[in-house]
C-alpha positions in Angstrom: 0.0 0.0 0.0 1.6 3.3 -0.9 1.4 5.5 1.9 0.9 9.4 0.7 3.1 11.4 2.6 1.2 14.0 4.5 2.9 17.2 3.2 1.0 17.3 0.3 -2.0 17.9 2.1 -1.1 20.8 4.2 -2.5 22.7 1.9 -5.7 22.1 0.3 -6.7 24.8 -2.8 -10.0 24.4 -4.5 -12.3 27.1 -6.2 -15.7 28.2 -3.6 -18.5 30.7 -5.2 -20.7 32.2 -3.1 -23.3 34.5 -3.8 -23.7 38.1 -2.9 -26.8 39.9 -2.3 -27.0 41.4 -5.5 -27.4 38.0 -6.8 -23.8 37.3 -8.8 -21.4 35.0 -7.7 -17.7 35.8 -6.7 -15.2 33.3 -7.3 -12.1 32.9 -5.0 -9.8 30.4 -4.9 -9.3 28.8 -1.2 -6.3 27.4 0.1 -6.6 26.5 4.1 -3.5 25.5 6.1 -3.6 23.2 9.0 -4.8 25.3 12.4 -4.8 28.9 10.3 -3.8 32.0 12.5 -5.8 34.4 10.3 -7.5 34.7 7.4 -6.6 36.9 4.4 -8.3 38.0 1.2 -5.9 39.2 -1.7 -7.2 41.2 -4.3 -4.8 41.5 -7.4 -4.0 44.7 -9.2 -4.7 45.5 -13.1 -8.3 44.5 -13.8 -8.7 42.2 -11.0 -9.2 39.2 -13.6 -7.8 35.2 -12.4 -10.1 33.4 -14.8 -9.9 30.8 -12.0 -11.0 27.2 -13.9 -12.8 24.6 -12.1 -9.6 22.9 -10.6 -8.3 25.9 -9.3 -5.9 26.8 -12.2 -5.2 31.0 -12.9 -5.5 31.5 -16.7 -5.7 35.4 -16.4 -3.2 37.8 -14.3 -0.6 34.9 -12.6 2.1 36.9 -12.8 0.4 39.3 -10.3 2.2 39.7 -7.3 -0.4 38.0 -5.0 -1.6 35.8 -7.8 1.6 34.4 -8.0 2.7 33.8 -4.2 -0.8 33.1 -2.7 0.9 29.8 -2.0 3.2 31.7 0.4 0.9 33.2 2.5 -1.1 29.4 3.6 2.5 28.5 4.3 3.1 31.3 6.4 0.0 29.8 8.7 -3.3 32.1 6.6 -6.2 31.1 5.0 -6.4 32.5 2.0 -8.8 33.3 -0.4 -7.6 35.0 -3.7 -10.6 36.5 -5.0 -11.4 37.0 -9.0 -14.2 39.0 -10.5 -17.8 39.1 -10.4 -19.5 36.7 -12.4 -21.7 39.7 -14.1 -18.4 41.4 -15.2 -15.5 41.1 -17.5 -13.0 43.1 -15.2 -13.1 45.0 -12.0 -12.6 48.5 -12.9 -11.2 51.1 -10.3 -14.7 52.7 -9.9 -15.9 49.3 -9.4 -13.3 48.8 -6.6 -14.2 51.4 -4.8 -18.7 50.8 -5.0 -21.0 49.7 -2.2 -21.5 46.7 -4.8 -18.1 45.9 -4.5 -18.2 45.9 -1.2 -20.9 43.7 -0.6 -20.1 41.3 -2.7 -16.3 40.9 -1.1 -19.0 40.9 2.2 -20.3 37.4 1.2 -16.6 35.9 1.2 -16.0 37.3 4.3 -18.6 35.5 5.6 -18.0 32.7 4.3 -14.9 32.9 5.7 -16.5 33.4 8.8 -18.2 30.5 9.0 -15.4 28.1 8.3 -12.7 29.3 11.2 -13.0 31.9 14.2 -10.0 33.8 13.1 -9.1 37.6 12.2 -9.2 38.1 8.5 -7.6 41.0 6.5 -7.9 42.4 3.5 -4.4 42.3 1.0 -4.0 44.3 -1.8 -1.3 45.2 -4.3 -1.3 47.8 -6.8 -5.3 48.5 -8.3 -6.1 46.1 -5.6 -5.3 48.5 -3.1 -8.5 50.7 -3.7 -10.3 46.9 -3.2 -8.2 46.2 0.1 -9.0 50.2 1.2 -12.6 50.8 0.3 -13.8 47.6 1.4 -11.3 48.0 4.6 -13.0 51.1 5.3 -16.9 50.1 4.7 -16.7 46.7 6.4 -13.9 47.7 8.9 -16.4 46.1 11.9 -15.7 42.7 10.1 -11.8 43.1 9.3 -9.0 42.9 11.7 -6.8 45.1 9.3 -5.6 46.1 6.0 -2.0 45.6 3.9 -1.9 48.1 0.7 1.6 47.3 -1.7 2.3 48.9 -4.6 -0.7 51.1 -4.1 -1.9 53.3 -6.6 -1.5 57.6 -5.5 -1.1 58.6 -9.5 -3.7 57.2 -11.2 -3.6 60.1 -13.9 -0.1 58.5 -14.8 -2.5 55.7 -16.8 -4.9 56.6 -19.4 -7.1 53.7 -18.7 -7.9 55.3 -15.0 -9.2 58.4 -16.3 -12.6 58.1 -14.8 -10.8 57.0 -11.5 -8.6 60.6 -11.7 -11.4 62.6 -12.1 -13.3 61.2 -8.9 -9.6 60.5 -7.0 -6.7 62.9 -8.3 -4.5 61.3 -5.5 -5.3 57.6 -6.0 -5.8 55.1 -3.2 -5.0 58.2 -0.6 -8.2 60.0 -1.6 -10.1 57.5 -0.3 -11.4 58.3 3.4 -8.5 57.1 4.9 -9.0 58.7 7.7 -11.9 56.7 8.7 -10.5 53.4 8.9 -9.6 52.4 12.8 -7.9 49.1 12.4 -4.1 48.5 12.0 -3.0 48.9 8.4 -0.1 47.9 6.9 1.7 50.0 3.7 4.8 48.1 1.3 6.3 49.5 -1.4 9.8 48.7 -3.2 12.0 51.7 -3.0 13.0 51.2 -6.4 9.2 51.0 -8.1 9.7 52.9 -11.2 5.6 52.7 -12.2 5.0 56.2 -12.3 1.4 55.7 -10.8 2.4 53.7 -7.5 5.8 56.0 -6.5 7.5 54.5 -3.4 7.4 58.3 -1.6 3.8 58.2 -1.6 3.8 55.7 0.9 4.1 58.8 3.7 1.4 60.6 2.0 -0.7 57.4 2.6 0.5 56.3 6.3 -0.2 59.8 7.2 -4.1 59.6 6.1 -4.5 57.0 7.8 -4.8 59.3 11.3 -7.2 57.4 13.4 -5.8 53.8 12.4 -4.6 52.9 15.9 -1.1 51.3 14.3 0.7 52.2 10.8 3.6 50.9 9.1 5.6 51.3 6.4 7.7 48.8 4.7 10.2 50.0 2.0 11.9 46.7 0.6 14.9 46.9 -1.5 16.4 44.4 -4.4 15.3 41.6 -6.1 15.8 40.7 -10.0 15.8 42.6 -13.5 12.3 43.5 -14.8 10.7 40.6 -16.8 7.7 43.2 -17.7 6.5 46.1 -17.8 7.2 49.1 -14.9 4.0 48.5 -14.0 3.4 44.8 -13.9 3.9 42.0 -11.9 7.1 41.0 -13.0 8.9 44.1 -12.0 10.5 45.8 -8.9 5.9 47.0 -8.5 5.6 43.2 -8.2 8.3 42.5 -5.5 9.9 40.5 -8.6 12.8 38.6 -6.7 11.7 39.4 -3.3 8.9 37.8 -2.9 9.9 36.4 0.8 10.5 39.5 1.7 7.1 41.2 0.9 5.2 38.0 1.9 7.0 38.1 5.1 6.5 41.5 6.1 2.9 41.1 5.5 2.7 37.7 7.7 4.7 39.6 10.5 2.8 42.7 10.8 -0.4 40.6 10.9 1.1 38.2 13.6 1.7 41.2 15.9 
C-alpha cells in the first residue's frame, strides 16, 4: 500500500463561489492551512481578472504579485482566499473597486470565511487592488482585523485607462477616506518601483491619512531581480519581482503582531 506522505495535504486549494446579495457570484480560490492564525483575502491589481478554472488553475493575471505567491501566504499559517471578479463582469474597474457593490459582494466571502474558522481576516492588496483592500477596509472595517496596501496606486492620472478613477480621485488610493479606517493597516512598497502611478514616496502621503488607524507601518523593501515586464506589472520591482519572501513576510509579521 503506498502511503501518501502527508505534506501534500497541508494545503488544500479548490475554487468556492458564493453568492452576494445582488445575486452574482464571486469566485475565490481557497487554500486552508492546517490550524490557520488568520485569514486573508488578496485582491490582485490590473483588472482584478484570475479566470480561475474549475480545478483551481489562474488562466488570467498569474504573474500578479499575489496571484503568483498566494501559495506563500497558507505557508506562512493564513487562509487565504484569492478573489477574482464578479460573475456579471468582465473586469473589476477602479470605480468598481471602490462601490458599495463591490463591497458587498467581497461581504459574502467574508462571511464565508467566517463561518469556516474563528479567526481575524484581513484584506491584502497590491497595486489597483489596493483601492479593493482600502474601500472595502474602510466600509466593512467592523468585520476586518486590518488592511495591507503594496504597490498602491497615488497617481492614477499616470494611466490613461484610469481616467474616470482621476477625475473622482486625483491622488489615488490616498483619496479614499483614509482617515476613517480604525484598524491596524499595513503600507509596502519597493524603493525602487519605477511605475509612475504607484511612487515608493507616496507611501508617507498614505501612512499619514491614515490618522485614526490605531497602528501604521511602512515597509520599504529593496532588491530583487531585473524587470521581466513592464514598470507597472507583476514581474517588475511593482511586483516585488525577486523578493517575494521579503514582501510576503513582512505582510505575515505585521499581521502576527
Amino acid at each position: 500500500v503506498m502511503v501518501q506522505p502527508v505534506q501534500a495535504f497541508a494545503n488544500t486549494k479548490e475554487v468556492i463561489k458564493v453568492k452576494s446579495k445582488r445575486g452574482v457570484s464571486i469566485p475565490f480560490l481557497l487554500t486552508v492551512p492546517d490550524n490557520p492564525k488568520a485569514s486573508v483575502i488578496l485582491f490582485i491589481g490590473g483588472n482584478g481578472l484570475l479566470k480561475l478554472s474549475s480545478s483551481g488553475d489562474i488562466r488570467e493575471g498569474k504573474n500578479i504579485f499575489l496571484a503568483r505567491e498566494y501559495k506563500k501566504f497558507a505557508d506562512q499559517g493564513f487562509m487565504v482566499a484569492l478573489v477574482d471578479v464578479a460573475s456579471d463582469m468582465k473586469e473589476s474597474k477602479g470605480t468598481f473597486r471602490i462601490s458599495d457593490d463591490h463591497a458587498n459582494d467581497i461581504f459574502a466571502v467574508i462571511d464565508y470565511l467566517r463561518k469556516k474558522a474563528d479567526i481575524p481576516i484581513w484584506l491584502v492588496g497590491t497595486s489597483m487592488g489596493s483601492f479593493s483592500a482600502a474601500s472595502v477596509g474602510i466600509k466593512k472595517q467592523q468585520l476586518v482585523a486590518g488592511i495591507v496596501l503594496t504597490s498602491s496606486v497615488t497617481r492614477p492620472a499616470e494611466e490613461k485607462s484610469l481616467k474616470k478613477l482621476t477625475a473622482k480621485l486625483p491622488d489615488g488610493v490616498a483619496s479614499l477616506n483614509l482617515n476613517k479606517f480604525k484598524k491596524p493597516a499595513l503600507i509596502v512598497s519597493h524603493a525602487e518601483d519605477n511605475c509612475k502611478a504607484s511612487p515608493p514616496a507616496d507611501a508617507a502621503k498614505l501612512k499619514s491619512k491614515l490618522s485614526n488607524s490605531p497602528r501604521v507601518e511602512v515597509v520599504l523593501l529593496k532588491g530583487g531581480k531585473a524587470r521581466k515586464s513592464g514598470e507597472c506589472e507583476g514581474l517588475a520591482k511593482h511586483g516585488f519581482y525577486g523578493i517575494e519572501m521579503d514582501a510576503v513576510k513582512a505582510i505575515a509579521d505585521f499581521i502576527k503582531k
